[in-house]
N, C-alpha and C positions, 0 to 999 in steps of 0.2 A: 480616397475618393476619386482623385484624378485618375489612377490605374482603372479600377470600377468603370468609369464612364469610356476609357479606350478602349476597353474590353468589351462594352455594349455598343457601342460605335461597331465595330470589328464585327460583332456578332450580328448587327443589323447588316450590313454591308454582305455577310454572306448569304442573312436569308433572303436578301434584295435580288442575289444573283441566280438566274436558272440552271445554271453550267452546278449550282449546291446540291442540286435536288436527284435524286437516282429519277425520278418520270421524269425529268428532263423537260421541262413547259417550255413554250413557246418563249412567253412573256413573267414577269413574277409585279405583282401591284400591289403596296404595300399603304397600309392606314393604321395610323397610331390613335390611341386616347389615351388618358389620364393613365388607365392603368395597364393597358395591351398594344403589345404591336401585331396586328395581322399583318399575314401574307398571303394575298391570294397567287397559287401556282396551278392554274387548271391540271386536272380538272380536281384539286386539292386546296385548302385553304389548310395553313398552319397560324397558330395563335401564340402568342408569348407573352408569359406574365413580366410586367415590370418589378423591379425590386425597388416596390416601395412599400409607405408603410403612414394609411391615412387615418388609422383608430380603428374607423368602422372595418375596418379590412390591415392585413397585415401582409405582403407579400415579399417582404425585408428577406430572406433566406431560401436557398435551392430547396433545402427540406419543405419552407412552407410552399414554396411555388407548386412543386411538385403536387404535394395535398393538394390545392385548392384546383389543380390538372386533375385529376383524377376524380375531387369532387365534381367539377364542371361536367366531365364525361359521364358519371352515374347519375346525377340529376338529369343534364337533358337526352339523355338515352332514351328518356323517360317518355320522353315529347316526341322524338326524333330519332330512332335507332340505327335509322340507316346513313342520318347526314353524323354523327359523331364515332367516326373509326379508332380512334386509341391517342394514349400519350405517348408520343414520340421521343427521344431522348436523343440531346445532341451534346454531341463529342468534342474534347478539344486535347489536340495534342500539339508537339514540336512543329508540324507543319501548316496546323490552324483547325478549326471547326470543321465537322463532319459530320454526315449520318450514320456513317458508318462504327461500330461499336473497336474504333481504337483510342488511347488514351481514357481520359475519366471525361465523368459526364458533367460538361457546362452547365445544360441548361435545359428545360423538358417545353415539349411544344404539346400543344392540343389538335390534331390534324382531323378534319372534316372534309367532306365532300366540298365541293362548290355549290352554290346555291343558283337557280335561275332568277336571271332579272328578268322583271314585270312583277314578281309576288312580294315584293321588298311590304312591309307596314307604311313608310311611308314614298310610296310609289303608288299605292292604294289608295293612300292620303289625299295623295296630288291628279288622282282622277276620281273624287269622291266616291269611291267604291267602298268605303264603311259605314256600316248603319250599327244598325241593332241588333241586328242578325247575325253579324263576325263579332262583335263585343259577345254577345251571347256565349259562341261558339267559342270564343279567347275563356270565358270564365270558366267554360265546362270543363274544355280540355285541362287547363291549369289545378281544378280540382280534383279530377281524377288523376293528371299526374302528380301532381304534389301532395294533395291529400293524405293517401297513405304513409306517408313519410310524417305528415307534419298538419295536422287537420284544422290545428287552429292557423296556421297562417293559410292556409286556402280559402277556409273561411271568411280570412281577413280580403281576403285577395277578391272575392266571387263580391263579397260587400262593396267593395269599393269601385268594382266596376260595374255594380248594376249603380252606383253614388253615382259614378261616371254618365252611364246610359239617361238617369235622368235628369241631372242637371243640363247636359245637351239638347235633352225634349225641348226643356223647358228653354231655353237659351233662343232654338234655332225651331221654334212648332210646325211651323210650314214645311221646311222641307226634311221635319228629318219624318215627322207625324205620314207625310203624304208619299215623299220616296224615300226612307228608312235610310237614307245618307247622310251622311256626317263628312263635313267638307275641308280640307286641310286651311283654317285659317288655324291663327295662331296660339289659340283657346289649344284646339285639338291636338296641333302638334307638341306644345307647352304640356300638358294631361300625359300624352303618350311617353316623350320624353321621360316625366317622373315613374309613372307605370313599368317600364322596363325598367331606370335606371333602381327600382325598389326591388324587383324580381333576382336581379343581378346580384345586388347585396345582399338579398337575402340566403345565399347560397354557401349558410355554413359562415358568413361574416357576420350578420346583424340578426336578432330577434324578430321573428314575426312580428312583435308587439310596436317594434319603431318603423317597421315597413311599413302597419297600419295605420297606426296616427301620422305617419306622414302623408300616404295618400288621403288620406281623411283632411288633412289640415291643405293638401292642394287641391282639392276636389271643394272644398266650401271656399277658398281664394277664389276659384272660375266659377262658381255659382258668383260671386261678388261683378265680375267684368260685364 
């Protein structure tokens, strides 16, 4: 275990550095969560699964990280073909981690474009620029890309956000009725939070059927508040 975590240490440490990267970025900014470390390197973003392992998701082993790399890239290809570029594989030899294809391969990265700030969801949030209208537009796109893969969880998906669109009518009449906005208090970011954090899981780790009774069982919580 101790070896393990020197070696992730080590491996964070080089994706941290610019002088790692063949573009060679200016700067590298890095954000971890529970289960990923990203790296943003303009005008690239590299993603790394952790080697964990929480039930709903398994990421305990290179072979599975890998998988669920490749899964990630074929699903939101789906949505996004141009910000998802390939899985990247990084090297580790006698003199350390590389991009470069010597020694065997560490550890697989998911590389994407960089994203522009101002369209972030909650950036959007934070200037009430969500109504009805981008829920709408969130469901559609979601069913047409996912759909065809998986029809009952789209379904589940398009359900729970129109749950969403009206429990917020009803919550907030005036202004969502009159300017179709939906305002980052804590209702909405709380909603959104589980919304993606079920979309995520759902990719190959969990059944549509728990994605949906979960948003089902948060969406009638915020009908409650």
């Amino acid at each position: 275990m101790k070896g393990l975590l020197e070696s992730q240490e080590r491996l964070v440490s080089f994706l941290e550095s610019p002088a790692s990267y063949p573009h060679r970025p200016p700067e590298v900014r890095s954000i971890q969560t529970h289960i990923s470390w990203v790296f943003i390197a303009p005008p690239f973003v590299f993603k790394v699964k952790k080697p964990v392992n929480f039930g709903f998701l398994n990421f305990s082993t290179l072979e599975k990280r890998h998988h669920f790399c490749q899964r990630e890239l074929e699903l939101n290809r789906r949505l996004c073909p141009k910000v998802y570029l390939g899985v990247v594989p990084i090297y580790k030899s006698g003199s350390g981690f590389s991009f470069n294809a010597e020694g065997e391969i560490a550890e697989y990265s998911v590389k994407m474009r960089e994203l522009p700030h101002g369209w972030f969801l909650s950036e959007l949030l934070a200037k009430s620029l969500v109504g009805e209208t981008e829920i709408n537009r969130v469901r559609m796109k979601i069913y047409f890309a996912i759909g065809f893969a998986n029809t009952g969880f789209a379904i589940a998906m398009a359900i729970c956000t129109s749950i969403t669109s009206i429990s917020l009518r009803k919550r907030r009449p005036s202004s969502i009725a009159s300017s179709s906005t939906i305002g980052s208090d804590s209702l909405t970011s709380r909603m959104t939070s589980h919304f993606w954090r079920w979309i995520l899981i759902s990719k190959g780790s969990a059944s549509w059927e728990i994605c949906f009774f979960e948003m089902l069982r948060v969406n009638f919580e915020t009908q409650a508040c």
